[in-house]
N, C-alpha and C positions, 0 to 999 in steps of 0.2 A: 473656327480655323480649319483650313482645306489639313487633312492628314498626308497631304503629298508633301507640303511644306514643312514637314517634322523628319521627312526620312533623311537618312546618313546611310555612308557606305555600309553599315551592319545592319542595316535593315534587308529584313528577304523577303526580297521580291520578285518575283518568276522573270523571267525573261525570255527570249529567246536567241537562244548562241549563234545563228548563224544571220541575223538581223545586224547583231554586234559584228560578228566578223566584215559584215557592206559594208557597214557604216568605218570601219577602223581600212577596210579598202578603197572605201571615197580619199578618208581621207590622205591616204597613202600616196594617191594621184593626184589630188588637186593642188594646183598650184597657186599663188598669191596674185593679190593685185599691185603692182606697183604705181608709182608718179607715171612710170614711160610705158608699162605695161604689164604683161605678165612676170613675176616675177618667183623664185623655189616657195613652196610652203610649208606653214611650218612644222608639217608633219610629214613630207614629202619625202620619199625613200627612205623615211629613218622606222618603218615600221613591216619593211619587208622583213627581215631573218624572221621577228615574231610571229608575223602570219605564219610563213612559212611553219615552222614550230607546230602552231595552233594547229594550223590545218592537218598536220600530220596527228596531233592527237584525235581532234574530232575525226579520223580518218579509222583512228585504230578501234576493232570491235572488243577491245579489253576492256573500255572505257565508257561503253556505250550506255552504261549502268546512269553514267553522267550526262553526257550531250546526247542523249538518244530517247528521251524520258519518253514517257506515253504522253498524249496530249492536253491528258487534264490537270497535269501538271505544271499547265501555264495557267491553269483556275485560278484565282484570287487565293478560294480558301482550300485549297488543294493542302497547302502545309496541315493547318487548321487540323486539316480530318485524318493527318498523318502522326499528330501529337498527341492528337486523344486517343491513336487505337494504341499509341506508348505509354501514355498516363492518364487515360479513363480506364473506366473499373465496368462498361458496360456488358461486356462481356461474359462477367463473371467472373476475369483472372485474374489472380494478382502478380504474376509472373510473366515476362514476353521475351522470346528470345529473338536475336536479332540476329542470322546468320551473313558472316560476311568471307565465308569461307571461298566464294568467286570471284572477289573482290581483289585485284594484282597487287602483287605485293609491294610495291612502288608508291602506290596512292594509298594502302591500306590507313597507314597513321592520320594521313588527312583525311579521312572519312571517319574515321573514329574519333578523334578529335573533334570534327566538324559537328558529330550526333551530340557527343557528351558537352560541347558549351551552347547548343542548341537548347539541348532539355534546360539545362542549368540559368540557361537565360528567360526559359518561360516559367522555372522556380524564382527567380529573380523578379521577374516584374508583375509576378502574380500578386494578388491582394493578399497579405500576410494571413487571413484566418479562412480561406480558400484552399490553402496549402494541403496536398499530403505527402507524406514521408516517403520520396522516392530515394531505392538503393540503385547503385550501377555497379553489376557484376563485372568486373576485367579480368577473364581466365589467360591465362599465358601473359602475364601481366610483364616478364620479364622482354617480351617481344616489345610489346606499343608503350611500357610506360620505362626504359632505360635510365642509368645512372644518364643524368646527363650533358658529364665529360666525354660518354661512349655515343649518344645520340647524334646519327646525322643531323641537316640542316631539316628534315623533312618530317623527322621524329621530334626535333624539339617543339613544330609547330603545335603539333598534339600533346604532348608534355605539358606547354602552357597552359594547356584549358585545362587536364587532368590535374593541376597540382596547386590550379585557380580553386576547382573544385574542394580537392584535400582541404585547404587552409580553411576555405571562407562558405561551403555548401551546407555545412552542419544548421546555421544559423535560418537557411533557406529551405530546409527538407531536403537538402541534395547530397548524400553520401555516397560515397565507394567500398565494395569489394574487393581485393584482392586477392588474387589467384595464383603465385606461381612455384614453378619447383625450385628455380634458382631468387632468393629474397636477394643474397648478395648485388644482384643487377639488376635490382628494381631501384626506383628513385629515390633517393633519400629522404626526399623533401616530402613525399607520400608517404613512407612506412613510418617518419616522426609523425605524422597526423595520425594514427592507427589507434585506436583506445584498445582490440584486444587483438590478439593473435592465437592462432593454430595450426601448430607446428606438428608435422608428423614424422616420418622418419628423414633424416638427414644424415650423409656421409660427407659431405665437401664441409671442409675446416672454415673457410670464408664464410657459408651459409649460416654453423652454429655458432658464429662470433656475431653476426647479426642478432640472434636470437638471445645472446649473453648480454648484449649491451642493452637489450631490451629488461632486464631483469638486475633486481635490487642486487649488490654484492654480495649477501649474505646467501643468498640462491641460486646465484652463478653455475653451480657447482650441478645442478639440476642439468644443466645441458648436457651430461654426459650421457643421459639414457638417451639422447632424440637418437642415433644411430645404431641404436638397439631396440625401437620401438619395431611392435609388430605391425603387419596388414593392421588399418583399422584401428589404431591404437595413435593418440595424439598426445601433446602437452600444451593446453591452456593456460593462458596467460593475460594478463588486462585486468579494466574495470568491470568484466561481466564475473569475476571470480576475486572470494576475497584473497587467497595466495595461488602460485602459481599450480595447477592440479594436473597428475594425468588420466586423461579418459579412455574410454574404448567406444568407438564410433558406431552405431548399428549399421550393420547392411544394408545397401538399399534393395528394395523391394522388388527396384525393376536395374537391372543390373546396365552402367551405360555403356554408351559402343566404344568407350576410350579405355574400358577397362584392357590389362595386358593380356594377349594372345597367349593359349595355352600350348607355346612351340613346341615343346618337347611329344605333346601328344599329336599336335595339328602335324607334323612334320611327316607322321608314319605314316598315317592315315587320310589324311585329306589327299587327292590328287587335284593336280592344276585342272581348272573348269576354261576350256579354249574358247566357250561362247562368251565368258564374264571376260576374257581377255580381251578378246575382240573387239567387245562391246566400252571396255575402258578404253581401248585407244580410240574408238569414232570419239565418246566424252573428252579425250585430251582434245584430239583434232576442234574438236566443236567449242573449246572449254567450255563445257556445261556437264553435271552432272547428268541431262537425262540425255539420250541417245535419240 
């Protein structure tokens, strides 16, 4: 059996977008045959506003991440060699970050979204004893994965795959990390899937009633130090600990760039640098980080 004859609309398969935009312009003009003649068709002016739309996305260079691909990205196995360097091990790593910090914040969810039920689908139809245990880190977890009653229509599209994930990945090798300051406005439906947690310091009352409800009654009472823990100082919680413990975190070795800015000192002493200025706004202008 031809493999063309098995595809459905979630199969992925490369195209080309502006093949599709002809084809959705033929048929925008062509009109019908009638008994007496030509007669309206029946897709006939009812797909201008949409062009119009499209075109102005494939127009915008925010986006070009999408409709602008390189060209070997209409290859067959173009994906193929895009999933291995996320889940092969040839490399040597077992760690890959996937920066989407260019990426407009408008489509952000739906590209995040789009990654995570991508991998999840190729844990899914993999051969069960093929499998390895892949995690997916979500830092700022309270931006792309929202309560969500608070989620746009654009956030819940991502939502659904992240929380398809939570429920039903475990079973497949497909697990989540979560990353955020604010738990309170993470998704419910996620942080009940959680086997353990690691809470560090917390002042908003919302956050450590999260954290209360995760813990037996008898232990409750434990949450009153998160707001007094130190730098570096956590309280564990889950199946990875037999009672709730608190820890002290090591340092890390290599210190990262999100660590907080030392103001009180940076403030006397550093002076404004006019070339890094300069050279940040051509990077705005361009959006791109390099100039």
């Amino acid at each position: 059996m031809s493999i063309k004859k098995t595809y459905t609309v979630d199969s992925p398969i490369p195209y080309d977008i502006k093949t599709l935009v002809a084809l959705l312009n033929k048929d925008n003009i062509t009109k019908g045959v009638g008994k007496t003649g030509p007669v309206k068709g029946d897709w006939e002016d009812k797909l201008t506003r949409f062009l119009s739309r499209l075109e102005a996305k494939l127009g915008d260079r925010r986006y070009g991440f999408m409709f602008t691909p390189p060209s070997s990205a209409m290859n067959y196995n173009w994906l193929v060699a895009q999933v291995l360097k996320l889940l092969g091990s040839g490399d040597e790593a077992g760690i890959k970050i996937i920066d989407f910090s260019e990426v407009p914040a408008d489509v952000l969810p739906v590209v995040t979204g789009t990654l995570a039920r991508l991998l999840y689908d190729v844990q899914f139809w993999m051969d069960g004893k093929s499998r390895t245990p892949v995690t997916l880190l979500c830092d700022e977890a309270h931006l792309d994965l929202p309560v969500r009653d608070d989620a746009d229509a654009v956030q819940r599209q991502a939502l659904g795959a992240f929380e398809r994930i939570a429920k039903e990945g475990r079973k497949y090798g497909f697990s989540l990390l979560v990353v955020s300051q604010r738990p309170s406005d993470v998704s419910r439906t996620i942080l009940s899937q959680c086997n353990n947690f690691l809470a560090l310091r917390l002042t908003n009352e919302t956050d450590q009633g999260v954290i209360k409800r995760l813990m037996p009654d008898s232990l409750a009472g434990l949450t009153s130090i998160l707001p007094l823990l130190d730098t570096g100082e956590a309280l564990l919680l889950g199946d990875a600990v037999l009672l709730p413990t608190r820890i002290k975190l090591d340092a890390p070795k290599i210190a990262p760039d999100s660590a907080t800015r030392n103001f009180w000192k940076e403030w006397g002493s550093n002076k404004p640098d006019n070339a890094a200025i300069s050279l940040a706004i051509e990077c705005l202008r361009g959006q791109s980080r390099f100039a």
